[in-house]
PDB file of N, CA, C, O and CB in Angstrom:
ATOM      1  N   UNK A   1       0.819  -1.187   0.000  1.00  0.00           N
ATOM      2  CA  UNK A   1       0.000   0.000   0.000  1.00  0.00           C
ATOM      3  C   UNK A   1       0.866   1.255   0.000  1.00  0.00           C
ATOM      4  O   UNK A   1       0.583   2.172  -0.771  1.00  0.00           O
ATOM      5  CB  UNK A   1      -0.934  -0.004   1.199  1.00  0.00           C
ATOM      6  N   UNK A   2       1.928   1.342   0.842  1.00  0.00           N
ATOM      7  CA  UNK A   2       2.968   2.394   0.606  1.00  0.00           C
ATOM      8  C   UNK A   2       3.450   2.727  -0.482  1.00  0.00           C
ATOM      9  O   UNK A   2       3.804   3.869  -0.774  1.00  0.00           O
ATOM     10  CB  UNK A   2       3.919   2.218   1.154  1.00  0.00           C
ATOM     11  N   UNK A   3       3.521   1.526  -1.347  1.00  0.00           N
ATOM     12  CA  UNK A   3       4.621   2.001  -2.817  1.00  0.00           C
ATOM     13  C   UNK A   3       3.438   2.240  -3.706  1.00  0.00           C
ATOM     14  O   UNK A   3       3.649   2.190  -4.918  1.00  0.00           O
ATOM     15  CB  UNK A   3       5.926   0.557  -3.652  1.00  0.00           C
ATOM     16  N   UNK A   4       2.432   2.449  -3.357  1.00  0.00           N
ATOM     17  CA  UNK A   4       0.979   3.034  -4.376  1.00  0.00           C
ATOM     18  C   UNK A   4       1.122   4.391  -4.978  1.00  0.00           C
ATOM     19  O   UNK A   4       0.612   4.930  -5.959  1.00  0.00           O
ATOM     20  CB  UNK A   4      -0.525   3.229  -3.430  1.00  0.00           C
ATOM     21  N   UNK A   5       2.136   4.837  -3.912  1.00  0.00           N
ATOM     22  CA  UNK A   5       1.901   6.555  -3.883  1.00  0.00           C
ATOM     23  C   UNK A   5       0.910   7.760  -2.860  1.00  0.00           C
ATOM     24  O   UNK A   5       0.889   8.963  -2.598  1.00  0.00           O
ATOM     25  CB  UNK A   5       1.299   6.757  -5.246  1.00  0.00           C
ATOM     26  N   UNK A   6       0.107   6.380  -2.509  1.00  0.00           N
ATOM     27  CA  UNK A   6      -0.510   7.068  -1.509  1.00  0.00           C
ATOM     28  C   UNK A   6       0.646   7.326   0.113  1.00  0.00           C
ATOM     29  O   UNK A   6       0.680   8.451   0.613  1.00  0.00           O
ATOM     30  CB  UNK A   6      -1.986   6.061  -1.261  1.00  0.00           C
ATOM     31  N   UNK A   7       1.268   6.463   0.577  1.00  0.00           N
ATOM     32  CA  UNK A   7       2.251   6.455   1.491  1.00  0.00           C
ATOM     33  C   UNK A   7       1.461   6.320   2.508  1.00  0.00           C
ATOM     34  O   UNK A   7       0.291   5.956   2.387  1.00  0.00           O
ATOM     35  CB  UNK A   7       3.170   7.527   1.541  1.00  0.00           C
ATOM     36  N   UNK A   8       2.157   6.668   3.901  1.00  0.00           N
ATOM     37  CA  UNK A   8       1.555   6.055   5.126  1.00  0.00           C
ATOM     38  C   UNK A   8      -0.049   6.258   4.983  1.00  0.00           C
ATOM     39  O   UNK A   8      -0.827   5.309   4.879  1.00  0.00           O
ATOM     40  CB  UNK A   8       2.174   6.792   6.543  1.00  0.00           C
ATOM     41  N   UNK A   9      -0.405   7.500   4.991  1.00  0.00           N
ATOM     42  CA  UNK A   9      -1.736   8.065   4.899  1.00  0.00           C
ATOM     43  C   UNK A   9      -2.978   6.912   4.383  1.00  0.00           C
ATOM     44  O   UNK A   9      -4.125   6.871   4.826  1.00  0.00           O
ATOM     45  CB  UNK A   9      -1.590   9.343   3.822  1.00  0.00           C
ATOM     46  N   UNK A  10      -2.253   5.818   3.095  1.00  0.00           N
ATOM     47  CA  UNK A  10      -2.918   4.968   2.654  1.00  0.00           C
ATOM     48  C   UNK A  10      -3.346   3.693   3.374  1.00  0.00           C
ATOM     49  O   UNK A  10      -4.328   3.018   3.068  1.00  0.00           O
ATOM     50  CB  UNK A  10      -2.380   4.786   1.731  1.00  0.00           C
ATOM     51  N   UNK A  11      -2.368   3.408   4.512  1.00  0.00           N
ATOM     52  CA  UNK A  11      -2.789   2.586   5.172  1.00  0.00           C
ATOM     53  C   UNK A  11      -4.051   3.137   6.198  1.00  0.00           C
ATOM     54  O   UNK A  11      -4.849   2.338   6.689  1.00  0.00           O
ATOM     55  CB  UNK A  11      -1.642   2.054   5.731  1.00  0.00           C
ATOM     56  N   UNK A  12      -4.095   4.082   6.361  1.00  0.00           N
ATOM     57  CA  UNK A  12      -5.372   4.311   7.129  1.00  0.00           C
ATOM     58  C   UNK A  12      -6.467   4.503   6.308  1.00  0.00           C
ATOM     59  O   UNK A  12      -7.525   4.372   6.923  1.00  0.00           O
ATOM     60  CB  UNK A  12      -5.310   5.439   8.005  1.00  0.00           C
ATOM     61  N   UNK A  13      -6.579   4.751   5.203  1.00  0.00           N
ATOM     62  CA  UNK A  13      -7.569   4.476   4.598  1.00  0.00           C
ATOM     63  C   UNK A  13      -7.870   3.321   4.316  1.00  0.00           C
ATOM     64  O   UNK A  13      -9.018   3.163   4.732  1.00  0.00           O
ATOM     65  CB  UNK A  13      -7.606   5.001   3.789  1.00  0.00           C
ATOM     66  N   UNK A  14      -7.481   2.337   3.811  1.00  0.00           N
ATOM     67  CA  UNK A  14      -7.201   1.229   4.234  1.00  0.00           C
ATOM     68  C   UNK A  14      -7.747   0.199   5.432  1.00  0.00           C
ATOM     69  O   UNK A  14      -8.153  -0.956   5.299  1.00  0.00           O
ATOM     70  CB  UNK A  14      -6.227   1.487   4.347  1.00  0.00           C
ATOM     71  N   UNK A  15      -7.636   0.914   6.513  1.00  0.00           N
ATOM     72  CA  UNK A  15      -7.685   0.217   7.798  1.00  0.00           C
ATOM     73  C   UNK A  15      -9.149   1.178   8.146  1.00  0.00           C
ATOM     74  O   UNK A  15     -10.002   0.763   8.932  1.00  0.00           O
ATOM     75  CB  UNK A  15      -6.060   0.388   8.962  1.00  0.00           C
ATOM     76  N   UNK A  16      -9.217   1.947   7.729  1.00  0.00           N
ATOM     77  CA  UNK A  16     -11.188   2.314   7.681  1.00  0.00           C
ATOM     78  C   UNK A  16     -11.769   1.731   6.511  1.00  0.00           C
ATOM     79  O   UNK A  16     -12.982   1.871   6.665  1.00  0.00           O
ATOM     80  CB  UNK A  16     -11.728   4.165   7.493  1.00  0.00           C
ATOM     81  N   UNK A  17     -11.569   1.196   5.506  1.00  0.00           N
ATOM     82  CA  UNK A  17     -12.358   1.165   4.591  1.00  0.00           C
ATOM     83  C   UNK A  17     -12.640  -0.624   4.599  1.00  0.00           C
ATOM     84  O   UNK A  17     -13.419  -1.196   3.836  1.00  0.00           O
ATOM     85  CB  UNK A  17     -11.700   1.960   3.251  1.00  0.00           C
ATOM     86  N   UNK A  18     -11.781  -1.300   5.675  1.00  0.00           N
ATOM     87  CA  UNK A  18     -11.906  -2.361   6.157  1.00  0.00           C
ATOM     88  C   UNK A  18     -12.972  -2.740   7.431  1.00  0.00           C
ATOM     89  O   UNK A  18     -13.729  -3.708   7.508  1.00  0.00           O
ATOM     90  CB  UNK A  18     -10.718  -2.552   6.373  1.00  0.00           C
ATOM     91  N   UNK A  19     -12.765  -1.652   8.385  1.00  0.00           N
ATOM     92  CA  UNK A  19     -13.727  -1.320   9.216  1.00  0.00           C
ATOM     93  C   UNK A  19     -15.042  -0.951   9.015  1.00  0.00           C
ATOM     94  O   UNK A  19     -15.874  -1.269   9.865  1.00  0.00           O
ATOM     95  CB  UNK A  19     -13.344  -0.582   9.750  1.00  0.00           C
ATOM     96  N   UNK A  20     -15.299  -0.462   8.239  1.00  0.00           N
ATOM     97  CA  UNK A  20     -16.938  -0.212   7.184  1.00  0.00           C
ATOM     98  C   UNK A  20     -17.535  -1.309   6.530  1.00  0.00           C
ATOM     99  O   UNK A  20     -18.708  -1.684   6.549  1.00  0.00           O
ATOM    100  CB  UNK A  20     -16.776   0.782   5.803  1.00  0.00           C
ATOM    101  N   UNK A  21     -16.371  -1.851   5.842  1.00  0.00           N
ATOM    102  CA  UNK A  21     -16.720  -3.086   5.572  1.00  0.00           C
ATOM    103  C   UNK A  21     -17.241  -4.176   6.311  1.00  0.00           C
ATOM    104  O   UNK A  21     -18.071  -5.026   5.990  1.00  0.00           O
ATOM    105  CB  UNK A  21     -15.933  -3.431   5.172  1.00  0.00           C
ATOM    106  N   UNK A  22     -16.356  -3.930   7.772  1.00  0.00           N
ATOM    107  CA  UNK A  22     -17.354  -5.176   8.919  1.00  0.00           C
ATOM    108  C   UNK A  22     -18.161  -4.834   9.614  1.00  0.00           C
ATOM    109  O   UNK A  22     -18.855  -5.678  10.182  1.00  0.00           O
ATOM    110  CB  UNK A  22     -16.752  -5.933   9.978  1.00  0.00           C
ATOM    111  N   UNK A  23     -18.338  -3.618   9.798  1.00  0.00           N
ATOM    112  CA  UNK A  23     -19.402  -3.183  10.197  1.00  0.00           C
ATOM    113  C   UNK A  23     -20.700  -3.275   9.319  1.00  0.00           C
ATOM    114  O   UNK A  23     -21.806  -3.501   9.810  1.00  0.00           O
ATOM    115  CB  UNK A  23     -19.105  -2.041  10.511  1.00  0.00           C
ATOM    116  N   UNK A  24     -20.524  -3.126   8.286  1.00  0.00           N
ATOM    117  CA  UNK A  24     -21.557  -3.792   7.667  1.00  0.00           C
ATOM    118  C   UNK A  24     -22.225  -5.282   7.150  1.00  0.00           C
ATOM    119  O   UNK A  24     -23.236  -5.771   6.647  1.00  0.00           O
ATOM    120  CB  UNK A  24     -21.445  -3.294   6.958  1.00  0.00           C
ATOM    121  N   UNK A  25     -21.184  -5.538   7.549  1.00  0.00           N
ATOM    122  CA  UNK A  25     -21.391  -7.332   7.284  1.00  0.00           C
ATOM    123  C   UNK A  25     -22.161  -7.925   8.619  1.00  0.00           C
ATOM    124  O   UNK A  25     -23.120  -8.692   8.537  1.00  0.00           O
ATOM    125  CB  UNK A  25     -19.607  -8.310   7.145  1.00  0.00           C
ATOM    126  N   UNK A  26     -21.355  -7.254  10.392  1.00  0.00           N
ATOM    127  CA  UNK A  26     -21.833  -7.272  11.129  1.00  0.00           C
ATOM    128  C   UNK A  26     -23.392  -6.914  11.138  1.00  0.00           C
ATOM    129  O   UNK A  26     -24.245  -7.619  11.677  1.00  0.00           O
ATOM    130  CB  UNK A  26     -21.109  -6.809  11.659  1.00  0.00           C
ATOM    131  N   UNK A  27     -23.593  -5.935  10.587  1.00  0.00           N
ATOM    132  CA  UNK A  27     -25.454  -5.280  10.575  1.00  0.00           C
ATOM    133  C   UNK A  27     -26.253  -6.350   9.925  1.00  0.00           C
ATOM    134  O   UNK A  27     -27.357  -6.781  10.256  1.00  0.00           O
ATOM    135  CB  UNK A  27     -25.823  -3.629   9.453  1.00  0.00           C
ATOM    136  N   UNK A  28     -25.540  -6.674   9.007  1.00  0.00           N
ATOM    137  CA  UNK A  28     -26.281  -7.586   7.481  1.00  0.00           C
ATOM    138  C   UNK A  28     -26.601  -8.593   8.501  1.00  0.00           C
ATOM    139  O   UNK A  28     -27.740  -8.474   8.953  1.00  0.00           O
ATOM    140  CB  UNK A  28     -25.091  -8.285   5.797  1.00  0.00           C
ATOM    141  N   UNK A  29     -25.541 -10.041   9.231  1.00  0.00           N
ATOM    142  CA  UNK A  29     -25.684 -10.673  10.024  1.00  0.00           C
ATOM    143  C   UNK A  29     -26.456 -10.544  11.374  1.00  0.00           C
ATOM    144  O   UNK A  29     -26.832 -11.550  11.975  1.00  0.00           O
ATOM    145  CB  UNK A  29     -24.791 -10.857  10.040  1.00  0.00           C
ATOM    146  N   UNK A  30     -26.646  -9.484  11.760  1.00  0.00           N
ATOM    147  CA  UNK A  30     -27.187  -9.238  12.717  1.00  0.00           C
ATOM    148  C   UNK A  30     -28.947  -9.104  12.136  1.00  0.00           C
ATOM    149  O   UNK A  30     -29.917  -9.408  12.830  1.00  0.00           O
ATOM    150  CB  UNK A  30     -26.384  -8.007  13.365  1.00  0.00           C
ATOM    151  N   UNK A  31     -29.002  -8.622  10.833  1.00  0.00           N
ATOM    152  CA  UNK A  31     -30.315  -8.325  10.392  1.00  0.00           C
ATOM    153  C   UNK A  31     -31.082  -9.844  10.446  1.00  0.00           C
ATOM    154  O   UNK A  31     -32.063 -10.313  11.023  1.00  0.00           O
ATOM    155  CB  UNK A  31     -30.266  -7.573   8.817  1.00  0.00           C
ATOM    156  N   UNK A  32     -30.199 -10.259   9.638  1.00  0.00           N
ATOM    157  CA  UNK A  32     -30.597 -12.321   8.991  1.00  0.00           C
ATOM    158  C   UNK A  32     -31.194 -13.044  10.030  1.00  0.00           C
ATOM    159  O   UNK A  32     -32.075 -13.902  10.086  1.00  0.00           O
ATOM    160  CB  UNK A  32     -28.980 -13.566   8.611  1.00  0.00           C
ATOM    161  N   UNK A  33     -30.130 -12.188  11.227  1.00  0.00           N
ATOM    162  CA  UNK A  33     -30.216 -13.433  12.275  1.00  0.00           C
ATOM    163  C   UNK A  33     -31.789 -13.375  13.180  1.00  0.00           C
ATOM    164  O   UNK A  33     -32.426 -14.336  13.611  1.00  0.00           O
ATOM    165  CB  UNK A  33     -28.722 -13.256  13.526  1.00  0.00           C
ATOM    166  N   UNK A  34     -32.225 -11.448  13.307  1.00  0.00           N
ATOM    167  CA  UNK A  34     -33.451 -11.815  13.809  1.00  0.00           C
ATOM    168  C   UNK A  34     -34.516 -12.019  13.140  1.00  0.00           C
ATOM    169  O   UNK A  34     -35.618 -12.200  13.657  1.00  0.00           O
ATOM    170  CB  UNK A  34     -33.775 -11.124  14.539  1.00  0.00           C
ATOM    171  N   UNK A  35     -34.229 -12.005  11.631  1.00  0.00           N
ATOM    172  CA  UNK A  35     -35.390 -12.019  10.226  1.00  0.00           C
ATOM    173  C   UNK A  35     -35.396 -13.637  10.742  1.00  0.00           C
ATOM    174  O   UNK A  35     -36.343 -13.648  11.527  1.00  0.00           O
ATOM    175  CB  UNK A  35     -34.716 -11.506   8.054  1.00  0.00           C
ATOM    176  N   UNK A  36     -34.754 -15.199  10.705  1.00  0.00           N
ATOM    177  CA  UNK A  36     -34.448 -15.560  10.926  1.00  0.00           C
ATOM    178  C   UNK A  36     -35.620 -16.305  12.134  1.00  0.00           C
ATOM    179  O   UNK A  36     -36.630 -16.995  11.995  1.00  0.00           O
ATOM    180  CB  UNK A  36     -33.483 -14.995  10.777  1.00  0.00           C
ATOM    181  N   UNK A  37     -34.686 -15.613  13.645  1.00  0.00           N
ATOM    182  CA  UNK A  37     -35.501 -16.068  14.724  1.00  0.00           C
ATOM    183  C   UNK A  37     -36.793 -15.744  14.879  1.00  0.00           C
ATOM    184  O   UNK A  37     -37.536 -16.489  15.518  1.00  0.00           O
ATOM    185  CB  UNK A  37     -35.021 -15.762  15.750  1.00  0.00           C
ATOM    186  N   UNK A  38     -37.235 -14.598  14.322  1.00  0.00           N
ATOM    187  CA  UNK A  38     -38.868 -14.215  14.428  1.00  0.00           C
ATOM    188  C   UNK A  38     -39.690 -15.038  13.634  1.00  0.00           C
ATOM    189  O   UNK A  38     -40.907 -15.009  13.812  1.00  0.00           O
ATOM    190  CB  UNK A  38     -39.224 -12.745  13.951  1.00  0.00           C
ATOM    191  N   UNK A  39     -39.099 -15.894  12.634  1.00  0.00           N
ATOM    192  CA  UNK A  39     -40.188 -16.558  11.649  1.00  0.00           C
ATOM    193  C   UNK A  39     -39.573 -18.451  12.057  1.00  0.00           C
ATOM    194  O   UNK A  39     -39.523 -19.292  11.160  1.00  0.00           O
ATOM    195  CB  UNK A  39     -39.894 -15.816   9.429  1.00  0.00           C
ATOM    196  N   UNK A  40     -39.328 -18.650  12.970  1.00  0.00           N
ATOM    197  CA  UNK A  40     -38.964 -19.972  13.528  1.00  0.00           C
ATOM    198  C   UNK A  40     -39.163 -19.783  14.869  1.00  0.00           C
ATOM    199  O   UNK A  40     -38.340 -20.393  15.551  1.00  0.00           O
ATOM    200  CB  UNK A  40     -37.555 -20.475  13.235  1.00  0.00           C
ATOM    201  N   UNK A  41     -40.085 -19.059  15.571  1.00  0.00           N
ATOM    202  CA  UNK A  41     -39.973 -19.332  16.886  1.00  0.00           C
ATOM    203  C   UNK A  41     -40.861 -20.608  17.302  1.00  0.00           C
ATOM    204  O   UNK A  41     -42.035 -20.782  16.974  1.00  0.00           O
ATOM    205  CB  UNK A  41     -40.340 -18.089  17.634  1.00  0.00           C
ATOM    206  N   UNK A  42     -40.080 -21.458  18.081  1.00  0.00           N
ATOM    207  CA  UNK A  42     -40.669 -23.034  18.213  1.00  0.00           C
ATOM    208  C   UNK A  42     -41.506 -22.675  19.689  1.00  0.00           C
ATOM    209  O   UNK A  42     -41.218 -21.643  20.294  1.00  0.00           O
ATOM    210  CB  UNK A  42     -39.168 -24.566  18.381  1.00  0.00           C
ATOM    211  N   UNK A  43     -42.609 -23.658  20.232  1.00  0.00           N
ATOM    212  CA  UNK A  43     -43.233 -23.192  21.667  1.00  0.00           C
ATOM    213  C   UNK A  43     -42.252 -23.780  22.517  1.00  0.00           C
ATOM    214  O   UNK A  43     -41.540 -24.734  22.206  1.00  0.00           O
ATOM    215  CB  UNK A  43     -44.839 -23.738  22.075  1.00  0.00           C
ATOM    216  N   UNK A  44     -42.244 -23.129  23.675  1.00  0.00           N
ATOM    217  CA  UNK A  44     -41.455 -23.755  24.874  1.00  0.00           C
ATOM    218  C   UNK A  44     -42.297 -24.298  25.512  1.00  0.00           C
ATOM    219  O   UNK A  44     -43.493 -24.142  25.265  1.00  0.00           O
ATOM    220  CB  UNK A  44     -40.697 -22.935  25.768  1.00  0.00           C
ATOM    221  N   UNK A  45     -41.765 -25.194  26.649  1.00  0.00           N
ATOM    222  CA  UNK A  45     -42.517 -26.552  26.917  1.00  0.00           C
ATOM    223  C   UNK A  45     -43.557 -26.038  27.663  1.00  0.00           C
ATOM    224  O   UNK A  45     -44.610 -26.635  27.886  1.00  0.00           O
ATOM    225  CB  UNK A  45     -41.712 -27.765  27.714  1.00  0.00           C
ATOM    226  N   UNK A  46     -43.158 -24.518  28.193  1.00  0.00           N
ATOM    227  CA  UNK A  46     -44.196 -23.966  29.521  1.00  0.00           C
ATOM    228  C   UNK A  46     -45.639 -23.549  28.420  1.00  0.00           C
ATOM    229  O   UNK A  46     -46.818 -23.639  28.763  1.00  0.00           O
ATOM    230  CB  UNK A  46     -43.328 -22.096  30.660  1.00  0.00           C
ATOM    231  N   UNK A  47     -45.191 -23.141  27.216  1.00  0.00           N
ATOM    232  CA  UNK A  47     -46.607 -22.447  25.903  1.00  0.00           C
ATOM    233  C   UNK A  47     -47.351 -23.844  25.850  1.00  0.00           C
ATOM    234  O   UNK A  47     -48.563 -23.959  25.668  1.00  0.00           O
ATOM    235  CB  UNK A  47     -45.920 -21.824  23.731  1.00  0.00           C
ATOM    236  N   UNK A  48     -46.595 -24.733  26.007  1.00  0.00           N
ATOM    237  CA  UNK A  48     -46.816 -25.974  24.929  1.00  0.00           C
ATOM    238  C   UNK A  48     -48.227 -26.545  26.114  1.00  0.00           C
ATOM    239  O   UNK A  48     -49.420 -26.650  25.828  1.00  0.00           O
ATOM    240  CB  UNK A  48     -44.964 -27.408  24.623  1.00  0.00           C
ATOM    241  N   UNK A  49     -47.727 -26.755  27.100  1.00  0.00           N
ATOM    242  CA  UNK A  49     -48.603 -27.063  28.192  1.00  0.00           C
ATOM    243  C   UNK A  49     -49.787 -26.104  28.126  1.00  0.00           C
ATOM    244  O   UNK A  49     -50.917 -26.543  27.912  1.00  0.00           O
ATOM    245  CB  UNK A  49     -47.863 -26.970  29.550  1.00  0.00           C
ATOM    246  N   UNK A  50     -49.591 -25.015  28.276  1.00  0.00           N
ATOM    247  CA  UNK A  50     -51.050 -24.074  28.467  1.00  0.00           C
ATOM    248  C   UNK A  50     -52.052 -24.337  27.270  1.00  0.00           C
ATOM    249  O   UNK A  50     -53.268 -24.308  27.463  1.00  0.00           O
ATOM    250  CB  UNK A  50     -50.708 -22.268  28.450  1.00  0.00           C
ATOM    251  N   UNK A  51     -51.385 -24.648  25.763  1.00  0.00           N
ATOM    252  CA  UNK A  51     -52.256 -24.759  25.129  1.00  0.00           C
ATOM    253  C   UNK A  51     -52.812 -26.597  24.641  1.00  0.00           C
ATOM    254  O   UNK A  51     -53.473 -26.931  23.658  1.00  0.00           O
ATOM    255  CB  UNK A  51     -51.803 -23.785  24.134  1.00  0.00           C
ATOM    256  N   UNK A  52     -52.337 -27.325  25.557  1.00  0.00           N
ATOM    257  CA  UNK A  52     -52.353 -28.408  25.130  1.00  0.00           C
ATOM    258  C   UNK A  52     -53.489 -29.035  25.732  1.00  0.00           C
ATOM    259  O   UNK A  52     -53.393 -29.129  26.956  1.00  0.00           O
ATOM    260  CB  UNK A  52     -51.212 -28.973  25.272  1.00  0.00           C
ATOM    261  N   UNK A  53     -54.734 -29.576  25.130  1.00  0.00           N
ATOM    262  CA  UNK A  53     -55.848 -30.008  25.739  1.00  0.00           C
ATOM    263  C   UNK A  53     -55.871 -30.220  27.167  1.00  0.00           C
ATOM    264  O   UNK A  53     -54.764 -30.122  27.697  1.00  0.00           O
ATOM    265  CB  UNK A  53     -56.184 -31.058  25.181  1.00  0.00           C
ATOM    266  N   UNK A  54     -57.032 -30.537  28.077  1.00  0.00           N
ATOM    267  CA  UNK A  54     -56.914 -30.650  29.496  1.00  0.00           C
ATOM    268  C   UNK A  54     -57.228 -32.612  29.069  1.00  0.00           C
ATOM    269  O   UNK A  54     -58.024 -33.234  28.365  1.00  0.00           O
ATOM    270  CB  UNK A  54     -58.328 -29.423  30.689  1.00  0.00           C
ATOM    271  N   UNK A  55     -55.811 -33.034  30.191  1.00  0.00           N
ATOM    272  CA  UNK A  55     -56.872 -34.801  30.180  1.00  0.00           C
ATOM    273  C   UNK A  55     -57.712 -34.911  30.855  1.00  0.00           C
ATOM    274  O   UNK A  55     -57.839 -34.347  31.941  1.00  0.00           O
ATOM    275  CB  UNK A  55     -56.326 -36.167  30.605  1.00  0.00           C
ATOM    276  N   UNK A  56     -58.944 -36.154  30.010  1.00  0.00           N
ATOM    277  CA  UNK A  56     -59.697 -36.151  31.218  1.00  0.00           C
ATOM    278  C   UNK A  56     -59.529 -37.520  31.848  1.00  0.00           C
ATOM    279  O   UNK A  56     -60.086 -37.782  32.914  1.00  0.00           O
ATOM    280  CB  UNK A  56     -61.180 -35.804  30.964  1.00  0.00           C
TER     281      UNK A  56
END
C-alpha cells in the first residue's frame, strides 16, 4: 500500500475502509439473524402445556 503513492496516509484508509466493511457485514448478520428467529420461533414446553388439551 505504501509504494501506491498514496504512502503512510494509505494505510489508514485502508484500515477504515476495512472497518466499514465489517461493520456492515456485522449489521447484514445481525439483520438475517433476527429475520431468521422471528419466523422460527418453536413453543417452549411452559406455551406448549397451556395450550395443550386438558386430560380427562
Amino acid at each position: 500500500m505504501i509504494n501506491t503513492g498514496l504512502g503512510l496516509a494509505g494505510t489508514a484508509w485502508i484500515g477504515a475502509a476495512f472497518g466499514v466493511a465489517h461493520m456492515g457485514s456485522v449489521l447484514l448478520d445481525r439483520h438475517l439473524t433476527r429475520r431468521h428467529e422471528a419466523g422460527t420461533e418453536e413453543p417452549t414446553a411452559v406455551s406448549a402445556l397451556e395450550h395443550a388439551p386438558a386430560a380427562s
